[in-house]
C-alpha positions as CSV (number, residue, x, y, z in Angstrom):
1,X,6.1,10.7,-12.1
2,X,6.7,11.5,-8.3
3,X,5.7,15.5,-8.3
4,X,3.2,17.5,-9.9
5,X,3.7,20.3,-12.3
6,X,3.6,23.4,-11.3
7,X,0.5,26.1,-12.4
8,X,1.8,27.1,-15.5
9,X,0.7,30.0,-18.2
10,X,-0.9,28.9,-21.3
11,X,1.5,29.8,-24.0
12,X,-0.6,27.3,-26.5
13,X,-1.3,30.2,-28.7
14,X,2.0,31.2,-29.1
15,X,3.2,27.8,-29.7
16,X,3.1,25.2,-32.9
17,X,2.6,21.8,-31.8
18,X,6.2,20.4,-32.0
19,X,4.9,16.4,-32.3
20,X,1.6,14.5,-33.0
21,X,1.3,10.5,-31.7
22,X,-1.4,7.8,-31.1
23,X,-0.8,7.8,-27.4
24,X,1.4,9.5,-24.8
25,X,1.7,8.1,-21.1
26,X,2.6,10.3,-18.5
27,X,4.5,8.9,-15.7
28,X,6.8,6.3,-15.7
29,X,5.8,4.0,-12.5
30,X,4.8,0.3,-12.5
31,X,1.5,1.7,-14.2
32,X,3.3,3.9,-16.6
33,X,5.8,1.6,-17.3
34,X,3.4,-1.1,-18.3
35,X,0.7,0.8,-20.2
36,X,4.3,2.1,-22.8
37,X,5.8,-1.3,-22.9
38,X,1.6,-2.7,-23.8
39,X,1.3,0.5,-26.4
40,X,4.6,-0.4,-28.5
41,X,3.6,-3.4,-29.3
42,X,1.6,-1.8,-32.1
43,X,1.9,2.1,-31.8
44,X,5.8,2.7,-32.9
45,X,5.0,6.8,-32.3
46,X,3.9,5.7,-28.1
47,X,5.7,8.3,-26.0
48,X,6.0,8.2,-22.1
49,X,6.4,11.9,-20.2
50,X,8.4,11.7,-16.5
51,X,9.4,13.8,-14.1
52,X,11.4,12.4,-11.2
53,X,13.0,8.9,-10.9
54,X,12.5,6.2,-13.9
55,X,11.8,3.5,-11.8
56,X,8.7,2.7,-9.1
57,X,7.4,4.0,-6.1
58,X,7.9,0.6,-5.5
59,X,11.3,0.2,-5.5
60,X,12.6,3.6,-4.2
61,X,10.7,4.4,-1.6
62,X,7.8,1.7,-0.8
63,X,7.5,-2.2,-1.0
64,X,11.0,-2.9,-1.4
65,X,13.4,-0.6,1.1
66,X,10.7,-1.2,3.5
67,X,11.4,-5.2,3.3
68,X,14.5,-4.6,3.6
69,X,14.2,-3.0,6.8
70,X,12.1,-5.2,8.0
71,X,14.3,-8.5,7.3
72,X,17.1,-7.0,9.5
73,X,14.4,-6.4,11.8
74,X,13.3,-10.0,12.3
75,X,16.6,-10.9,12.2
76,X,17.4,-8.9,15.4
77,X,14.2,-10.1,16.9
78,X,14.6,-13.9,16.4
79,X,18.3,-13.0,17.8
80,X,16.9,-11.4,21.1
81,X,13.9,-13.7,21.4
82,X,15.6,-16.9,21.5
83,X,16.1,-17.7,25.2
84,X,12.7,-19.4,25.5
85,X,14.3,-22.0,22.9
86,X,17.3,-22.7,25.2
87,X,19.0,-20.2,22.6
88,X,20.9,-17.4,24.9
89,X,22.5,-14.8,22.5
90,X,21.8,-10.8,21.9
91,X,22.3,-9.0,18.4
92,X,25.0,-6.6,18.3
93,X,23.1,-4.0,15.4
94,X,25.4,-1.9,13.3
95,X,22.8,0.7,12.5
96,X,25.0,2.2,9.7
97,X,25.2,-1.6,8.0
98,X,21.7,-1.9,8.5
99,X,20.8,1.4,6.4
100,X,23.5,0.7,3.9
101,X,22.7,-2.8,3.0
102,X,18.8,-0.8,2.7
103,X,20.1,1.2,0.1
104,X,22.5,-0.9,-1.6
105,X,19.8,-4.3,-2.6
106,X,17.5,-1.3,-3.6
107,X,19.6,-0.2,-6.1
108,X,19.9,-3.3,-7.0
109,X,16.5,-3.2,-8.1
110,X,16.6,-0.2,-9.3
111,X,19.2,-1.0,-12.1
112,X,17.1,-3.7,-13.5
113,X,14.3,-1.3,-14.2
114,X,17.1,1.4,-15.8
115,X,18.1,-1.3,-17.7
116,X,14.5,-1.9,-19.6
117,X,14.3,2.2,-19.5
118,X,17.5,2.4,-21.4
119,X,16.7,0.0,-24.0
120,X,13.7,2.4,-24.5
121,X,14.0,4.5,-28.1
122,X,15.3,8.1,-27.0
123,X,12.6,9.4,-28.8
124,X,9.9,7.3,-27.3
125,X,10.3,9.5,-23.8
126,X,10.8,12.3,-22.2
127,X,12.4,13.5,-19.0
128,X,9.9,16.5,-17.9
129,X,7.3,18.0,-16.2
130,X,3.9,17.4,-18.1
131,X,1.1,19.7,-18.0
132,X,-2.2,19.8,-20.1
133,X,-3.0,23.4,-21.5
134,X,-6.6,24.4,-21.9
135,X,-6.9,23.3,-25.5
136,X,-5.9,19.5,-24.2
137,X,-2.2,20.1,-25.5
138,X,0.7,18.6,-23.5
139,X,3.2,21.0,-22.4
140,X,6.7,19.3,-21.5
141,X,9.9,21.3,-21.7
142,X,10.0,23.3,-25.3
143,X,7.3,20.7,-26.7
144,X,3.5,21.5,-27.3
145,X,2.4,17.8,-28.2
146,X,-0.8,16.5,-29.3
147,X,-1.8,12.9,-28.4
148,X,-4.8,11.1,-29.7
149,X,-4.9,9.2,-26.4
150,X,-3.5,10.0,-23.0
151,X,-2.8,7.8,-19.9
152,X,-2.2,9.7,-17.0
153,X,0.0,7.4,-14.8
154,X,1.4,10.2,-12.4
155,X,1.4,8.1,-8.9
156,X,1.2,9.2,-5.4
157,X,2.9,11.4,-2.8
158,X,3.1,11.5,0.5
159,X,0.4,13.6,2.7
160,X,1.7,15.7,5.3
161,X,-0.7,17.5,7.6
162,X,-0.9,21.3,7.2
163,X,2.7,23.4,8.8
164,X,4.0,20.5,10.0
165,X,6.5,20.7,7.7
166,X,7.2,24.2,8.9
167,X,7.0,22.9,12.3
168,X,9.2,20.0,12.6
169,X,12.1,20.8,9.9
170,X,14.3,18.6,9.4
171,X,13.1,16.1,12.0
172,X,10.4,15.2,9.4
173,X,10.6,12.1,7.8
174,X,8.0,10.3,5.8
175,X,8.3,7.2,3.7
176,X,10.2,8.9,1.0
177,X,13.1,10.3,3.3
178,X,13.4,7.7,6.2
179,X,15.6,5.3,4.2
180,X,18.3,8.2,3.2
181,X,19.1,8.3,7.3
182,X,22.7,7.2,7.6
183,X,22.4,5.4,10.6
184,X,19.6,4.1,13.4
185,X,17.9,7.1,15.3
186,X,18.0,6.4,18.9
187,X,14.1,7.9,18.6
188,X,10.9,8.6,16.6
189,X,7.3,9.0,16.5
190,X,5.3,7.5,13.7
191,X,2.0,9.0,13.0
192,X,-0.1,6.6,11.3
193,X,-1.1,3.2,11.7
194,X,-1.6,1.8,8.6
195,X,0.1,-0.4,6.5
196,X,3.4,2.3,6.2
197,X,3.3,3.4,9.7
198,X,2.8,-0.8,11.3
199,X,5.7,-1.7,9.2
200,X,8.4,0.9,9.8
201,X,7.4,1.0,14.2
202,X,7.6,-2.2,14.1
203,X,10.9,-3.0,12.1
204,X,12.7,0.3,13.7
205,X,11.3,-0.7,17.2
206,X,13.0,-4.6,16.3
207,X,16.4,-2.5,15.4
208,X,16.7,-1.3,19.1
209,X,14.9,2.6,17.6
210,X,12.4,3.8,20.9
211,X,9.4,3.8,18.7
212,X,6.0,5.8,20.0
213,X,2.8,4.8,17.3
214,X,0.3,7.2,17.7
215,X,-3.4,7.3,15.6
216,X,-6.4,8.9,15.9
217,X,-8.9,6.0,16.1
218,X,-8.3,2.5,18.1
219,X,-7.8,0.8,14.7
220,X,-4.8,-0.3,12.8
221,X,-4.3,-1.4,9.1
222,X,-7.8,-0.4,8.5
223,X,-8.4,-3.1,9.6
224,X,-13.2,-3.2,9.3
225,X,-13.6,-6.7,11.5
226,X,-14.2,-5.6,15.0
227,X,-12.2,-8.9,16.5
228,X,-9.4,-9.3,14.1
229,X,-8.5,-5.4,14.9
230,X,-8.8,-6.1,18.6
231,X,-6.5,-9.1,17.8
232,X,-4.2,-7.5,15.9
233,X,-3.6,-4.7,18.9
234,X,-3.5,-7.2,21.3
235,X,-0.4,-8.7,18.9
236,X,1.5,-5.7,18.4
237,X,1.3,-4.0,21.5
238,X,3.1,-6.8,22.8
239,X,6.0,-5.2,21.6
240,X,5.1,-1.8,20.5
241,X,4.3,1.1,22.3
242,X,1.1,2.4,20.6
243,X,-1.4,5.6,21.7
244,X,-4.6,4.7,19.9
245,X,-7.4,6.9,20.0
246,X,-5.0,9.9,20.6
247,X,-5.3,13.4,19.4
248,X,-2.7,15.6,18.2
249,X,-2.8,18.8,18.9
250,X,0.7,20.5,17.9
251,X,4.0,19.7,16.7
252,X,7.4,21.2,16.6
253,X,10.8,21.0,17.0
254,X,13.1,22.8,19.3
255,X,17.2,23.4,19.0
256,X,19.2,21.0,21.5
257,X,20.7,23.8,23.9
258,X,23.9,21.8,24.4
259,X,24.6,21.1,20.5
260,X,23.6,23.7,18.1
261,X,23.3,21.5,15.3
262,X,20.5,19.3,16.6
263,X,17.2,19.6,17.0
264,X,14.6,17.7,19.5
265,X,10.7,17.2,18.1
266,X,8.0,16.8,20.2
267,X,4.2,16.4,20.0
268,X,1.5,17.4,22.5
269,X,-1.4,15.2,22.3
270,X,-4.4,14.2,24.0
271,X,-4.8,10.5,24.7
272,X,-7.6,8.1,24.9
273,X,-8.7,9.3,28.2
274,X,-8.4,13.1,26.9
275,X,-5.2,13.6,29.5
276,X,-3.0,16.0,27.8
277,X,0.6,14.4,27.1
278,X,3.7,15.7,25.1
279,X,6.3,13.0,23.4
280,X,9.8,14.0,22.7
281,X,12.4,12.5,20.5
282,X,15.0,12.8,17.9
283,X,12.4,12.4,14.6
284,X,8.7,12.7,13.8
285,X,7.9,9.8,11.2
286,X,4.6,11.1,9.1
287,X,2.6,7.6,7.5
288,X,-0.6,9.4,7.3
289,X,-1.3,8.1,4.0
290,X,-0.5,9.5,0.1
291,X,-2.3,11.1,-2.1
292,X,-2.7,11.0,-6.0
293,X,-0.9,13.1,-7.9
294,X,-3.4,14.2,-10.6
295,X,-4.7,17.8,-9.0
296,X,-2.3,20.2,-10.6
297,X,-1.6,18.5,-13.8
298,X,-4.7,19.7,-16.2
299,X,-6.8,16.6,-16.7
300,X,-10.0,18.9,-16.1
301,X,-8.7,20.6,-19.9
302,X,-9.6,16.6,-21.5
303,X,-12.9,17.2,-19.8
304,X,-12.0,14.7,-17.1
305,X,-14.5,15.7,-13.9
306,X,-12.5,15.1,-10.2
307,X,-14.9,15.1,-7.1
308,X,-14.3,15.9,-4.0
309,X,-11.3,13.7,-3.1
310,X,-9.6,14.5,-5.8
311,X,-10.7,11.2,-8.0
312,X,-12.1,10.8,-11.1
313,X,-15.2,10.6,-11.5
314,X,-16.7,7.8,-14.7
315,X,-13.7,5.5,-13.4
316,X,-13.8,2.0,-15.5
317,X,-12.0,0.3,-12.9
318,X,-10.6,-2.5,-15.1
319,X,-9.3,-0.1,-17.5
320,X,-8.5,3.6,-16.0
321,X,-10.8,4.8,-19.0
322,X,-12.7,7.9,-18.1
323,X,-16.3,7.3,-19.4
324,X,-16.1,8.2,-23.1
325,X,-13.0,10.4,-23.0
326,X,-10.0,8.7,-24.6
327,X,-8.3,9.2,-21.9
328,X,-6.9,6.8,-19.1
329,X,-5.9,6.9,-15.4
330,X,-4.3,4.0,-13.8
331,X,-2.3,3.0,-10.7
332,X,-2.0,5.2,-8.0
333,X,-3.3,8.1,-9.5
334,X,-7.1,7.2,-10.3
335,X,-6.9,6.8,-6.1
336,X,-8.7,3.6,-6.6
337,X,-6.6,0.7,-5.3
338,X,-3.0,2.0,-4.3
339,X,-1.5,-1.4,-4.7
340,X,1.6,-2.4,-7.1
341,X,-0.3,-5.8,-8.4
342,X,-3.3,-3.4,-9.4
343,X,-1.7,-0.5,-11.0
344,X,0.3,-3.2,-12.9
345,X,-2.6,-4.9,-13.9
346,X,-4.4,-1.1,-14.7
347,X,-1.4,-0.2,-17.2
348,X,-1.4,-3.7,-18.7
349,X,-4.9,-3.1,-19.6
350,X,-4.9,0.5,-20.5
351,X,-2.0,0.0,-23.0
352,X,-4.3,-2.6,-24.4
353,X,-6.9,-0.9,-25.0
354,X,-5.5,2.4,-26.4
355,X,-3.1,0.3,-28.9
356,X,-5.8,-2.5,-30.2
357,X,-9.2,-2.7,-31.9
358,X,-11.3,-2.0,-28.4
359,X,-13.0,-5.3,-28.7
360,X,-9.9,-7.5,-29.6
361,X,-8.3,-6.3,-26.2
362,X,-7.2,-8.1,-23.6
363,X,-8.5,-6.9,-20.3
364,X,-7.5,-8.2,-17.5
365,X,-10.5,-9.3,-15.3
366,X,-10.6,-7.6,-11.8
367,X,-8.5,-8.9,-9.0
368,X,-10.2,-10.3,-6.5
369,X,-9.3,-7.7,-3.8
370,X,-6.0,-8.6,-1.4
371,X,-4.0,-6.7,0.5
372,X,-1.0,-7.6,3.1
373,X,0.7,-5.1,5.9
374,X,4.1,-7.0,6.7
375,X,4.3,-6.8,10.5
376,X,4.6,-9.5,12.5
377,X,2.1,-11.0,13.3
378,X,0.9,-10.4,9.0
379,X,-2.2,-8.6,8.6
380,X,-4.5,-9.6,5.7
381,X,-8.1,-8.9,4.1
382,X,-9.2,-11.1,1.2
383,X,-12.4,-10.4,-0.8
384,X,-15.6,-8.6,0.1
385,X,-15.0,-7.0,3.7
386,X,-17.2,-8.0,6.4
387,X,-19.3,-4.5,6.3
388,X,-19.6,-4.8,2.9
389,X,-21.0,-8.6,3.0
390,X,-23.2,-6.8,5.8
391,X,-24.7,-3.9,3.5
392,X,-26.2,-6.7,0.9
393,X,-29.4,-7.8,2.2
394,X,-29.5,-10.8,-0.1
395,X,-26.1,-12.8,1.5
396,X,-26.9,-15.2,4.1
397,X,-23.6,-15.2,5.4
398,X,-21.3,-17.4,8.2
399,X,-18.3,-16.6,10.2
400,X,-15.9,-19.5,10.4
401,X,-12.8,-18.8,12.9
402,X,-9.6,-20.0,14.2
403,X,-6.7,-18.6,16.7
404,X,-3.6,-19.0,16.6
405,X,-3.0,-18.8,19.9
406,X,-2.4,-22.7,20.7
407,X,-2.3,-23.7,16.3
408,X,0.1,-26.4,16.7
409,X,3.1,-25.3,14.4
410,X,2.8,-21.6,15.4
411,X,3.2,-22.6,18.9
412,X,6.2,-24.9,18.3
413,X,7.4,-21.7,16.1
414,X,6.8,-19.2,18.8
415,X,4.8,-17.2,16.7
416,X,1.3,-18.3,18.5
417,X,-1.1,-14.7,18.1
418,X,-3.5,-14.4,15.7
419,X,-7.2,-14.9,14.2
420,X,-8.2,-15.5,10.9
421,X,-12.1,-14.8,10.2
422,X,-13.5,-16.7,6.7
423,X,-17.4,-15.5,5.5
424,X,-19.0,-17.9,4.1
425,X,-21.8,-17.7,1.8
426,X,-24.3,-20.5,2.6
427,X,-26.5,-20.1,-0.8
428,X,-23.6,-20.8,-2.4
429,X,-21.3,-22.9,-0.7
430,X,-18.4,-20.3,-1.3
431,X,-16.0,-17.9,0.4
432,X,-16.9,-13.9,0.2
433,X,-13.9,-12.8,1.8
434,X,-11.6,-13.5,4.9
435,X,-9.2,-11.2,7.2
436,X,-6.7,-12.2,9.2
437,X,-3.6,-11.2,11.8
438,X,-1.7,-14.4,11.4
439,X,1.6,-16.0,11.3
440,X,2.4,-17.0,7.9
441,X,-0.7,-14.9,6.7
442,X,0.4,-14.3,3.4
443,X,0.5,-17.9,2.1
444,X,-3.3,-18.2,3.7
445,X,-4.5,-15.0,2.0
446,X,-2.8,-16.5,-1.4
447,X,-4.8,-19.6,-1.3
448,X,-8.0,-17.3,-0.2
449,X,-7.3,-15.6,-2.8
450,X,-7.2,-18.2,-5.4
451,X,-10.1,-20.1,-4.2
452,X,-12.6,-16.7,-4.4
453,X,-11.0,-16.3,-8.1
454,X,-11.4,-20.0,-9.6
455,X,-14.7,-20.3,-7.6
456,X,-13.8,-22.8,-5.2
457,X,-16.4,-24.1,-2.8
458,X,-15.8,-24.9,0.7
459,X,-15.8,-28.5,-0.1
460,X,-13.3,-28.2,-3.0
461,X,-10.8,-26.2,-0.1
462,X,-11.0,-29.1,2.1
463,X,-10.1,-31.8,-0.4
464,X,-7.2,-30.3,-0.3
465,X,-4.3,-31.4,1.0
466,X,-2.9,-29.7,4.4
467,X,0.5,-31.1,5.2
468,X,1.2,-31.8,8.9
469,X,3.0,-30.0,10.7
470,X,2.3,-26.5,8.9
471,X,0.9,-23.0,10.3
472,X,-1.7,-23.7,7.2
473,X,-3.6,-26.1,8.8
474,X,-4.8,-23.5,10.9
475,X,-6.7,-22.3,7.3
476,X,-8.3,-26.0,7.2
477,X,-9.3,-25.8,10.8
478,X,-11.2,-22.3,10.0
479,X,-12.8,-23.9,6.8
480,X,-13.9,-27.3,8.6
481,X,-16.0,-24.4,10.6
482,X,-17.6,-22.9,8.3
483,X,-18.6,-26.0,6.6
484,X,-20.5,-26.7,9.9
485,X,-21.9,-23.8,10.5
486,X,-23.3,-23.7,7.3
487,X,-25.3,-27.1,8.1
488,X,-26.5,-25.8,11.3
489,X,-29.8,-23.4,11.4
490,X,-28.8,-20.2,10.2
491,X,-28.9,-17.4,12.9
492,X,-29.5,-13.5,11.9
493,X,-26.7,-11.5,10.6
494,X,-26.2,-9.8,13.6
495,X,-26.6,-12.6,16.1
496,X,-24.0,-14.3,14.2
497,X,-21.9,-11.4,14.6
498,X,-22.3,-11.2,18.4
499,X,-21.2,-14.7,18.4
500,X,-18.1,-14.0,16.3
């Protein structure tokens, strides 16, 4: 579900209820789609409520059109960035190709999830705008239905600051418009610098776009280690043009005095040094995060509480169930973890638990926390952040380290910036958590990943196998130092931070 009702009257008392079932889900995204196809398997009356597309947030406007971009992107850059190999060429970039191919492989996509939506019993779903009346009815179309259980699986939107919409017109895009352009803009601001805003810079910057990256703190990605963050600017300003620590203080677009028809945005802003400044260019790219989509739709009527960020409040967190309400929100719309692997694992567990005897359930255990931003050089956190590890009093913790700078294969790649950072606990021999701005970064937050979830001790990593040549071997040079420093007299937290 990719928009929220609308306020609508209460015409319950005028109204029979139309249908009755065990369970309704309302939304149809990765969440949505999981929590019906979990629910069928025993509830034959199950019915899932959409408005919008039938597929994922995924696929149509998130993870994979953003790929996309981003493999022509590195293909252009490993075209241009050649000569130091002795490899002397220049890509030619058909921007219209580029955008085409974008839209083409994610309908691709797209189709196999129709597919599975088709196959769906017609009267198993409904294409409509839900909304929850005051007596905890579910108002779609002509219906007034009554569900025993409810999973709300309405998704995310996009945020756009207050006017700007107004303001810029149609030299807005965010996520959900920027891969409907027909062709490459010659230039564009992105506001954000999070895991949306690094990706498209950095791929439309790689595509030959002039690409400004403005955000309001000197962070990027969110990222909560001091020196990876530094690291990770140091990376990308190599070959992005970023104004961290800026402040914006209007926005607007004006009409192109020599062609009617187009229009010129601009920003004024105040930069790190509090100098005003004013950017100009063709579009204004908003990635200043989403937000759920749960505010309008009537969840207060099933007595579920929202606090001041528009989450629910009694959040099971494995499950999406709302303290002892049988009702569920999962995916991107408890505002918990806005991540496909969770939301798919939320759904999967919520359509367990409304279909099955509550204690014959299958719930999946929490995922040990992971998330990747696809720039280049990758950005990663793994487990417990390093504030977090730094809030519990009890952990005796280490800081095991290693650049990529001179890391063998990454220097025969040419791909030789990063850090990776591994806390260590020394009570217990194990990792808490690990971030990174690496080449390859993925594959090492995998393995991280793995390791924190079986339990792995340091020792069990490095028994390992770590094949030579490989950017990995950079992981086992990290681990070999935390496995000393956890033999050597432990400093304070803080001095071991200053050291970091």
């Amino acid at each position: 579900m990719n928009k929220q009702p609308d306020s609508a009257s209460d015409h319950s008392n005028d109204k029979k209820v139309t249908r009755k079932v065990s369970v309704a889900i309302i939304g149809a995204g990765t969440a949505g789609q999981n929590a019906f196809r979990q629910a069928r398997k025993i509830k034959e009356d199950a019915l899932i409520i959409n408005d919008g597309f039938w597929t994922t947030t995924c696929i149509e406007i998130g993870c994979m059109p953003s790929k996309l971009l981003i493999a022509a992107a590195d293909r252009a850059y490993d075209t241009n960035h050649s000569s130091e190999f002795g490899v002397h060429a220049s890509a030619q970039i058909d921007g219209k190709q580029v955008m085409e191919r974008v839209r083409a492989e994610r309908s691709h996509f797209a189709n196999y999830i129709k597919e599975q939506v088709d196959s769906w019993p017609e009267n198993n779903k409904i294409a409509g705008r839900a909304h929850i009346n005051k007596q905890g009815l579910i108002e779609v179309n002509d219906e007034l239905i009554e569900a025993e259980k409810i999973i709300v699986a309405t998704g995310s939107s996009t945020f756009i600051p207050d006017d700007w919409a107004k303001k810029l017109g149609k030299t807005l895009l965010t996520s959900d418009t920027v891969f409907e352009l027909a062709d490459l803009p010659k230039s564009m601001a992105v506001v954000g610098a999070g895991a949306i805003g690094l990706e498209l810079a950095q791929a439309f910057t790689r595509l030959g776009v002039d690409v400004t990256l403005f955000n309001q703190v000197k962070r990027v990605a969110g990222l909560k280690d001091d020196d990876i963050n530094n690291k990770a600017i140091d990376c990308l300003s190599r070959e992005l043009t970023m104004h961290l620590g800026s402040k914006i203080i209007n926005v607007g677009s004006q009409t192109n005095a020599d062609n009617a028809a187009s229009a010129a945005a601009f920003i004024d802003y105040e930069d790190s040094a509090g100098a005003s400044q004013q950017w100009q260019g063709e579009y204004v790219l908003v990635a200043t995060g989403r937000r759920n989509n749960i505010d309008e739709l009537g969840v207060e009527n099933l007595g579920v509480e929202l606090d001041e960020k528009n989450r629910p409040k009694q959040l099971d967190k494995r499950t999406g169930k709302i303290g002892d309400l049988e009702v569920y929100i999962v995916g991107d719309a408890n505002a918990n973890l806005p991540l496909l692997h969770v939301a798919s694992d939320e759904g999967f567990s919520a359509g367990s638990m409304v279909c099955d005897n509550k204690k014959d359930a299958y719930i999946r255990p929490p995922a040990t926390p992971f998330s990747i931003v696809f720039c280049s050089p990758q950005i990663v956190n793994v487990g417990m952040s390093l504030p977090e590890i730094q809030e519990d009093s009890e952990l005796e913790y280490v800081i095991g380290k290693v650049s990529f700078d001179n890391q063998g294969r990454s220097r025969v790649m040419g791909v030789n910036c990063g850090l990776l950072h591994i806390y260590g606990c020394k009570k217990t021999d194990r990792i808490l958590g690990a971030s990174m701005v690496a080449p390859d970064a993925e594959y090492i937050g995998h393995i991280l990943a793995m390791a924190i979830t079986n339990d792995l001790s340091i020792k069990d990593m490095l028994d390992m196998p770590f094949y030579h040549p490989t950017i990995l071997e950079g992981l086992r040079t990290a681990l070999h130092d935390v496995q000393q420093m956890m033999r050597i007299p432990y400093q304070s937290n803080d001095t071991q931070q200053d050291n970091s």
